[in-house]
PAMARNU-998008 format. One line per 4 residues: their letters; for each residue z, x, y of C-alpha. Coordinates in pm, 1 decimal. Layout:
BEGIN
a) Z X Y ~ ...
END
This chain:
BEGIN
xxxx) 7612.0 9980.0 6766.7 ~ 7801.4 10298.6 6780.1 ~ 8161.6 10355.2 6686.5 ~ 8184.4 10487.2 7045.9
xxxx) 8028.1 10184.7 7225.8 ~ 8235.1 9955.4 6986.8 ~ 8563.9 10105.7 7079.4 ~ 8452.4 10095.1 7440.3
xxxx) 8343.4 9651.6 7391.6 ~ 8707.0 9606.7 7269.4 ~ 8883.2 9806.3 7557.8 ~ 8727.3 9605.3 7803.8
xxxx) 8721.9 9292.1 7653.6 ~ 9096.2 9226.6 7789.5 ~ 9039.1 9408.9 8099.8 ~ 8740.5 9176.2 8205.5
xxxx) 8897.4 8846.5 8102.2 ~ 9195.9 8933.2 8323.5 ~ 8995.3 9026.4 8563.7 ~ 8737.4 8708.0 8610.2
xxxx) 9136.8 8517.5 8580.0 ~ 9252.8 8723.7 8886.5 ~ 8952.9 8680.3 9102.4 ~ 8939.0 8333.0 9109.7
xxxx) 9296.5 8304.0 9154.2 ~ 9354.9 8516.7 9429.7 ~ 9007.7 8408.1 9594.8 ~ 9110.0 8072.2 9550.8
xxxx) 9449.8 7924.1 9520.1 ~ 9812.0 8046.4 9703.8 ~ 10063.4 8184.6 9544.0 ~ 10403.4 8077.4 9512.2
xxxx) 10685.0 8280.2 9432.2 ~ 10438.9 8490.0 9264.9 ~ 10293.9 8246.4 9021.0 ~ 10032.0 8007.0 9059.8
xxxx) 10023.0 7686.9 9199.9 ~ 9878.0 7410.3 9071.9 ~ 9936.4 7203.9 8735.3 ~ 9937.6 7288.4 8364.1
xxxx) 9602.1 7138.3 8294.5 ~ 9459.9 7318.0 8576.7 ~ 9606.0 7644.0 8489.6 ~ 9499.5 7630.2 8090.6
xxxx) 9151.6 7492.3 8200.5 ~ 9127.0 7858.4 8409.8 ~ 9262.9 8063.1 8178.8 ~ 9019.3 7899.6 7926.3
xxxx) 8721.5 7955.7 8126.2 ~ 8814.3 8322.5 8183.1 ~ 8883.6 8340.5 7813.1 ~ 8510.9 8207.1 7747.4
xxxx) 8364.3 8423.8 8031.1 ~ 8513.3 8761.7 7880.3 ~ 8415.7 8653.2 7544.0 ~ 8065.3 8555.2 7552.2
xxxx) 8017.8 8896.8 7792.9 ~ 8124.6 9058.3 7514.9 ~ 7960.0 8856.7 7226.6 ~ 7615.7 8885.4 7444.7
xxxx) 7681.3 9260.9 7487.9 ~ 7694.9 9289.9 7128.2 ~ 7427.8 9091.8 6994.6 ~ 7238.3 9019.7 7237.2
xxxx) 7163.9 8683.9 7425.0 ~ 6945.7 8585.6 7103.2 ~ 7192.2 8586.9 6849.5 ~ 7486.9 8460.6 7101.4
xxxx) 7619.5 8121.3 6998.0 ~ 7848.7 7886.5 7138.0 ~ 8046.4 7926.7 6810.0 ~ 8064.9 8282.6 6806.8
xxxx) 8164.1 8235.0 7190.5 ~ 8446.4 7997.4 7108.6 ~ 8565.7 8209.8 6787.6 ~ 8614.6 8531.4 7012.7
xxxx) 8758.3 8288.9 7298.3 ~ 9004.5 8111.0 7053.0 ~ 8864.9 7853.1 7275.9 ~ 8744.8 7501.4 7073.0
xxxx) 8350.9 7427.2 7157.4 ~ 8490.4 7048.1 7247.6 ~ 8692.8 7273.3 7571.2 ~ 8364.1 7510.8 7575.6
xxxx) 8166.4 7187.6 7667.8 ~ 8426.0 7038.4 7869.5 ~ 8410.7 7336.5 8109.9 ~ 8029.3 7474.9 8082.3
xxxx) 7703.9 7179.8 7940.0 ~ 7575.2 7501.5 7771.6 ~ 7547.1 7845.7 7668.7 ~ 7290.8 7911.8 7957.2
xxxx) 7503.5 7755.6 8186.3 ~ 7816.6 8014.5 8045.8 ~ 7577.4 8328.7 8125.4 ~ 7464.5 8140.1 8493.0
xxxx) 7862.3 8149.1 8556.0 ~ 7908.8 8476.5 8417.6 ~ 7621.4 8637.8 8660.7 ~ 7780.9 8434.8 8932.3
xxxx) 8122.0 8617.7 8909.1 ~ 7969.9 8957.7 8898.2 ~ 7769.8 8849.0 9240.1 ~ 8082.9 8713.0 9361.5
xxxx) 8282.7 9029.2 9284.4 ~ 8014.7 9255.0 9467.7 ~ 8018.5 9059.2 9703.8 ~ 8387.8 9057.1 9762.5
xxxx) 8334.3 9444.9 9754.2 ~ 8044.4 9478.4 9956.5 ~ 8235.4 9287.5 10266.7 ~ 8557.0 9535.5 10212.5
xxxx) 8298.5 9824.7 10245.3 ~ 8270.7 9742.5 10610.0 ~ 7890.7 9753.2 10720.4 ~ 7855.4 9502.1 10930.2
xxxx) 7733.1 9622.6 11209.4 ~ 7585.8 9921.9 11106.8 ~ 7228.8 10024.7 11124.5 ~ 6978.8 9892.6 10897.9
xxxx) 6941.0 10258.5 10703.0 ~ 7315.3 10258.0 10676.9 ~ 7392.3 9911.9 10560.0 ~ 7141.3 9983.5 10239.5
xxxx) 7253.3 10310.5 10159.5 ~ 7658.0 10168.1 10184.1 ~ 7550.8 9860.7 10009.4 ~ 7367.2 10042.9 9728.3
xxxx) 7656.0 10271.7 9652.1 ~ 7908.8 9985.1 9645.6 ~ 7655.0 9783.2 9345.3 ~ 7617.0 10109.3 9185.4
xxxx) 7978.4 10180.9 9220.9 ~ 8076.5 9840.9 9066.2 ~ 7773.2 9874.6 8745.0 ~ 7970.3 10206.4 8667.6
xxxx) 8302.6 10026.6 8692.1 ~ 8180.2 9732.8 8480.1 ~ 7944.8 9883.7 8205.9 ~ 7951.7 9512.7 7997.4
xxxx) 7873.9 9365.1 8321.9 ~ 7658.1 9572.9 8444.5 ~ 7473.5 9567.8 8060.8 ~ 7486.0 9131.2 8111.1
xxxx) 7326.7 9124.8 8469.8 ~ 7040.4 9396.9 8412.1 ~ 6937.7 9403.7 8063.4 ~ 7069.6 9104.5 7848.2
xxxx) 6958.0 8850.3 8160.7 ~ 6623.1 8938.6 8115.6 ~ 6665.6 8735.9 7807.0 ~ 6801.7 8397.3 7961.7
xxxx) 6662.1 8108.0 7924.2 ~ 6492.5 7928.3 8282.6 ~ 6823.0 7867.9 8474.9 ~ 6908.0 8248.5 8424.7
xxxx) 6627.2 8358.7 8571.9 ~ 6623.4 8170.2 8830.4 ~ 7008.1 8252.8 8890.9 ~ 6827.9 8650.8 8844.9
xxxx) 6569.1 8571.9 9067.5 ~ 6748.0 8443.3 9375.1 ~ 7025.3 8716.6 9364.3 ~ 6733.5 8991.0 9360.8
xxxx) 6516.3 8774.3 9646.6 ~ 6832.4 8807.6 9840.3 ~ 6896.7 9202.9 9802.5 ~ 6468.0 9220.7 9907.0
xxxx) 6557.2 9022.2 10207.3 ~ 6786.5 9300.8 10296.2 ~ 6547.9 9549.4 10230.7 ~ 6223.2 9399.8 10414.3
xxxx) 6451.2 9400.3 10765.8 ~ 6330.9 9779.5 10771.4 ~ 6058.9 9661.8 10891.0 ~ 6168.0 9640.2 11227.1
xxxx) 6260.2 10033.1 11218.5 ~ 5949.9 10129.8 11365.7 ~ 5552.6 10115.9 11347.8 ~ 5555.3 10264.3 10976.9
xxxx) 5786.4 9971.5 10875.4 ~ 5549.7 9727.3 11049.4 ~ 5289.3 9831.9 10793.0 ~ 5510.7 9658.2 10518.5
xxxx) 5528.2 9378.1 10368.6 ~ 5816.2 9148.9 10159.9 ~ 5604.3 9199.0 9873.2 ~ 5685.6 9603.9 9928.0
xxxx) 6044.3 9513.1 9931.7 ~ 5988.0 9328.9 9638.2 ~ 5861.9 9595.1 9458.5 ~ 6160.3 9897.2 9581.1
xxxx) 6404.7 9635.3 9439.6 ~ 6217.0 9565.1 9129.5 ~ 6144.7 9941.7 9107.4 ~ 6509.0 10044.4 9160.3
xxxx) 6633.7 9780.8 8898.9 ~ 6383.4 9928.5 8649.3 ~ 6505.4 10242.3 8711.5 ~ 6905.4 10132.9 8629.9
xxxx) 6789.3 9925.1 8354.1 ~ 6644.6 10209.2 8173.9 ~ 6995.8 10388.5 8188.5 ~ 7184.3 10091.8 8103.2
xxxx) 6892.4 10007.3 7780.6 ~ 6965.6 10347.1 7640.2 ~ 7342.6 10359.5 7684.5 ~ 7280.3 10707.7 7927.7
xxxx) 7630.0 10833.7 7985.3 ~ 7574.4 10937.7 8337.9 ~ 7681.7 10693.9 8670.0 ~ 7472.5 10530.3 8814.1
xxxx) 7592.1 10667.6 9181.5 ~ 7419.2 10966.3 9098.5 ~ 7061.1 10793.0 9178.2 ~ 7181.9 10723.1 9507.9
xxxx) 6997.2 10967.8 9699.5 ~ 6668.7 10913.8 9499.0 ~ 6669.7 10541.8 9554.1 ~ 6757.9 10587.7 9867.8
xxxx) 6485.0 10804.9 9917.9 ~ 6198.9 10586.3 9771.3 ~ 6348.3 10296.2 9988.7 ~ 6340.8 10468.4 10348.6
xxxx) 5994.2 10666.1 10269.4 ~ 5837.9 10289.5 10274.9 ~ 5955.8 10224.2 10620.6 ~ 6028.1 10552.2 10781.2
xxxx) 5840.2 10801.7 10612.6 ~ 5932.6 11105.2 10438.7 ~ 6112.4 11331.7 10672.1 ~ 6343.7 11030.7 10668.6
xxxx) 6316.8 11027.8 10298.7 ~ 6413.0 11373.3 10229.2 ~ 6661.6 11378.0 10456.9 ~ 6863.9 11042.9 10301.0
xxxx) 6824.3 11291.4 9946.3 ~ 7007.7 11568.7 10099.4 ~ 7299.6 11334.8 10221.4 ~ 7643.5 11426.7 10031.8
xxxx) 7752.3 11101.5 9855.5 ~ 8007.7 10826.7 10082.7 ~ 8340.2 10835.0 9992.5 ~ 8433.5 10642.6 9641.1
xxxx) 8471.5 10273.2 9692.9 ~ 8844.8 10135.0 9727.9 ~ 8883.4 9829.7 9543.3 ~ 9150.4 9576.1 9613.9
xxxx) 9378.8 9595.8 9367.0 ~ 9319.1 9262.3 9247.0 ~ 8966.0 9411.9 9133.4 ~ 9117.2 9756.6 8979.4
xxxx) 9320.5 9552.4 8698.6 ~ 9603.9 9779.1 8769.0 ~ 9941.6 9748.6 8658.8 ~ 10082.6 9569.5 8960.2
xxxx) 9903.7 9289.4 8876.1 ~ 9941.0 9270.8 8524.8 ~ 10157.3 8963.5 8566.4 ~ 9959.5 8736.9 8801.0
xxxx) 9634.6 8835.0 8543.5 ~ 9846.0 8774.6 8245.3 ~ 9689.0 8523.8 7994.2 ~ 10038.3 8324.7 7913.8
xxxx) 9950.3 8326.2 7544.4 ~ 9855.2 8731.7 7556.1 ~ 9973.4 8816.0 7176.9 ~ 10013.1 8494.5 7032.1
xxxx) 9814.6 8401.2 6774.1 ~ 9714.8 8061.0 6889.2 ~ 9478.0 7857.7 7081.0 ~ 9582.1 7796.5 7456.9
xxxx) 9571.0 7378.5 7521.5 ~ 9653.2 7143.5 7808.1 ~ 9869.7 6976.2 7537.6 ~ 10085.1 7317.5 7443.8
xxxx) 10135.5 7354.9 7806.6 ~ 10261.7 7018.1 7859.9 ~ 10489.6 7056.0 7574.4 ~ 10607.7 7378.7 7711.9
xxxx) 10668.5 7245.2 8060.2 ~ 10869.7 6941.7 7908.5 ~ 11097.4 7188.0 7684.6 ~ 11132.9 7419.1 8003.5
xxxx) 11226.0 7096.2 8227.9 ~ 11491.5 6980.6 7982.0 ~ 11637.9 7218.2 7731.2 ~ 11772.6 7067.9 7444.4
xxxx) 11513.7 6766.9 7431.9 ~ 11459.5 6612.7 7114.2 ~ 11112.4 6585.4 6999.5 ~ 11096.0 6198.4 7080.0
xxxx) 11225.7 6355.1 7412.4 ~ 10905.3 6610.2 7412.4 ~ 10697.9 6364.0 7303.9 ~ 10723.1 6121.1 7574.2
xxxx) 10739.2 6424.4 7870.2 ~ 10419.4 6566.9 7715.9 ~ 10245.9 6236.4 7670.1 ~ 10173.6 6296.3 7340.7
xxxx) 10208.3 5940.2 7131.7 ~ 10211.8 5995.0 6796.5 ~ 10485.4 6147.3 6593.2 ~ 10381.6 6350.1 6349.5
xxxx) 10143.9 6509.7 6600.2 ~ 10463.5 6653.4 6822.5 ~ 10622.8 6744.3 6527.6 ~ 10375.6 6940.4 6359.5
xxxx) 10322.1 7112.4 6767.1 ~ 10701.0 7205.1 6747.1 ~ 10741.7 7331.3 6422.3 ~ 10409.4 7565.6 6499.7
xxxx) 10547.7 7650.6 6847.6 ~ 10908.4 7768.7 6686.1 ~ 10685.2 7961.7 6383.3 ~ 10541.0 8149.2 6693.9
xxxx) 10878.1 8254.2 6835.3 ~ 10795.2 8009.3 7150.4 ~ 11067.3 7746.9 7095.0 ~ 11410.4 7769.6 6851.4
xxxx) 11538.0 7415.4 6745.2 ~ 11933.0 7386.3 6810.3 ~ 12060.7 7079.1 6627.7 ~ 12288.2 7130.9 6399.9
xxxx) 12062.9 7007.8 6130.6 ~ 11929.5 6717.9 5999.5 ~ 12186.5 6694.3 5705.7 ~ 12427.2 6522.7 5982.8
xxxx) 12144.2 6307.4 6140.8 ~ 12103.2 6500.0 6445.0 ~ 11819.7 6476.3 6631.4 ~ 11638.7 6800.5 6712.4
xxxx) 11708.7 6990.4 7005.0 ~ 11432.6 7211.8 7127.2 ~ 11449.8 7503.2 7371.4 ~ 11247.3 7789.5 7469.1
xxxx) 11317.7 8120.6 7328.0 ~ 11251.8 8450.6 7559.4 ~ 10887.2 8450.2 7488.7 ~ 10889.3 8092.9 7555.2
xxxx) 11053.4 8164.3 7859.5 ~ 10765.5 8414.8 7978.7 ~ 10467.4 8203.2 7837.7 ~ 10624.2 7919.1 8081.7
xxxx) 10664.7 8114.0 8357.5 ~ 10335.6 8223.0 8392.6 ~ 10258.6 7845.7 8441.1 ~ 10500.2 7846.7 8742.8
xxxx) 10735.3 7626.8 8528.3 ~ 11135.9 7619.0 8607.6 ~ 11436.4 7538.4 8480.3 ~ 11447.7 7197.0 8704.9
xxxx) 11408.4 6895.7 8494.2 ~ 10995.9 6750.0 8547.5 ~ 10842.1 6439.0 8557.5 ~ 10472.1 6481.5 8376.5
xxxx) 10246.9 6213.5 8383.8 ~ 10235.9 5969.8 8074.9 ~ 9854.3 6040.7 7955.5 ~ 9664.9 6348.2 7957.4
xxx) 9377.7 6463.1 7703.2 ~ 9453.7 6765.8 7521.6 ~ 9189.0 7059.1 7538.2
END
């Protein structure tokens, strides 16, 4: 891989994990106060799968589907395989979800484009330019769903399959445009989607620097000579380009949403866990608790367990212990630091004392 395309993987690699984080939350949960709602364990368990999402996009983008393991998912993740399992049965299943989100975020964009309503030529032209749009926003993406798919095991393709039967059901409607369309067939809409995907996943194969929006007019054109012939065809490759797509922010991963896309633990070298969170909720809902204190608010039963958590979490600069030391016999008093204080409240935690449930498995 070039030095180019490598430094291009690790800029995005941040980018698209935020971004799969974002998406769900917004399309998904309220907000409160500008945090998520929702508990700990559901919080780390979607920051986790966003984590694993970004990571094997990128791990698949650089070896290949092939050489992609769950391990090398999990290393890139800092993600453990037992919380990879608990959250996908299997790398397919991983690459099913992945190809999901990317449908899911054209779709998202495809309904903000407006074109409902609009005639059949003009809903596929505006619909093509908004997928094109997004495979030029999202090269790794883009890269997973049309080259690195093809690869997949059974439920891939199938996932493949039924996303490109659905934008061939869009296309065969043309033939209600008029006696040429009539002459068609769904296997000839079949064949302009499979021929317009060939035609991207040549581009994308080769790692051709130009956008993709630049075949609009030429896909366009094969399309409408099928069903209206080609005074219609040449016509749709003289048309200037639509105006750029306007994505929500939520989509654009732009500064004003850096905080509600935030991974808590962004810059911490450390694993993200249902059981750190709960010991960073208890420590945020009682400053100055001792670690018997942490213990019990966390669930966590054994001993040396919360002590060896608390003496990693204050290495990391997340908690600072305030006894006055254990040459007097005082029991440890544990509260967060100002990195501690952001990494909490991007779980929506307070300053209120909280009651956490007394078992809980940690990820």
């Amino acid at each position: 891989m070039s030095v180019a395309r490598g430094g291009e993987v690790a800029v995005r690699v941040r980018g698209l994990e935020r971004a799969l984080a974002v998406e769900r939350r917004l399309g998904q949960r309220p907000r409160r106060m500008g945090l998520l709602r929702g508990t700990p364990r559901e919080q780390v368990e979607e920051i986790q799968r966003s984590r694993l999402l970004a990571a094997a996009a990128v791990v698949i983008d650089e070896l290949g589907y092939e050489q992609t393991s769950v391990a090398r998912i999990t290393d890139r993740a800092r993600v453990s395989r037992r919380t990879f399992y608990e959250l996908f049965g299997s790398r397919e299943e991983c690459l099913v979800a992945l190809l999901g989100e990317a449908a899911e975020r054209v779709r998202r964009e495809l309904a903000v484009a407006g074109l409902e309503g609009l005639g059949w030529r003009e809903r596929v032209r505006g619909g093509l330019w908004v997928i094109l749009s997004f495979l030029d926003g999202e090269p790794v993406l883009a890269r997973i769903c049309v080259v690195h798919a093809l690869h997949g095991g059974p439920r891939v393709l199938e996932c493949r399959e039924r996303l490109l039967a659905g934008l061939a059901g869009v296309l065969d409607e043309g033939r209600r445009e008029g006696s040429r369309g009539r002459e068609c067939t769904l296997v000839t809409a079949e064949g302009l989607v499979g021929g317009a995907l060939g035609v991207v996943y040549a581009r994308l194969r080769v790692g051709d620097a130009r956008p993709l929006t630049g075949l609009l007019d030429e896909l366009m054109g094969m399309i409408v000579l099928q069903y209206l012939g080609s005074r219609a065809a040449r016509r749709e490759q003289l048309r200037p380009a639509p105006a750029a797509v306007v994505r929500p922010a939520a989509q654009r991963g732009g500064q004003a949403f850096v905080g509600a896309q935030r991974d808590p633990l962004d810059g911490v070298d450390m694993r993200l866990t249902y059981r750190t969170a709960r010991v960073l909720e208890g420590v945020a809902g009682y400053p100055g608790a001792s670690n018997r204190e942490v213990a019990e608010r966390a669930g966590i039963h054994d001993p040396g367990q919360v002590s060896k958590l608390l003496a990693r979490l204050g290495r990391l600069g997340l908690l600072v212990n305030n006894s006055e030391g254990h040459a007097k016999g005082e029991p440890n008093a544990w509260t967060l630091t100002a990195l501690g204080e952001r990494v909490a409240a991007q779980f929506g935690l307070g300053g209120d004392p909280v009651s956490l449930p007394t078992k809980g498995r940690a990820a």
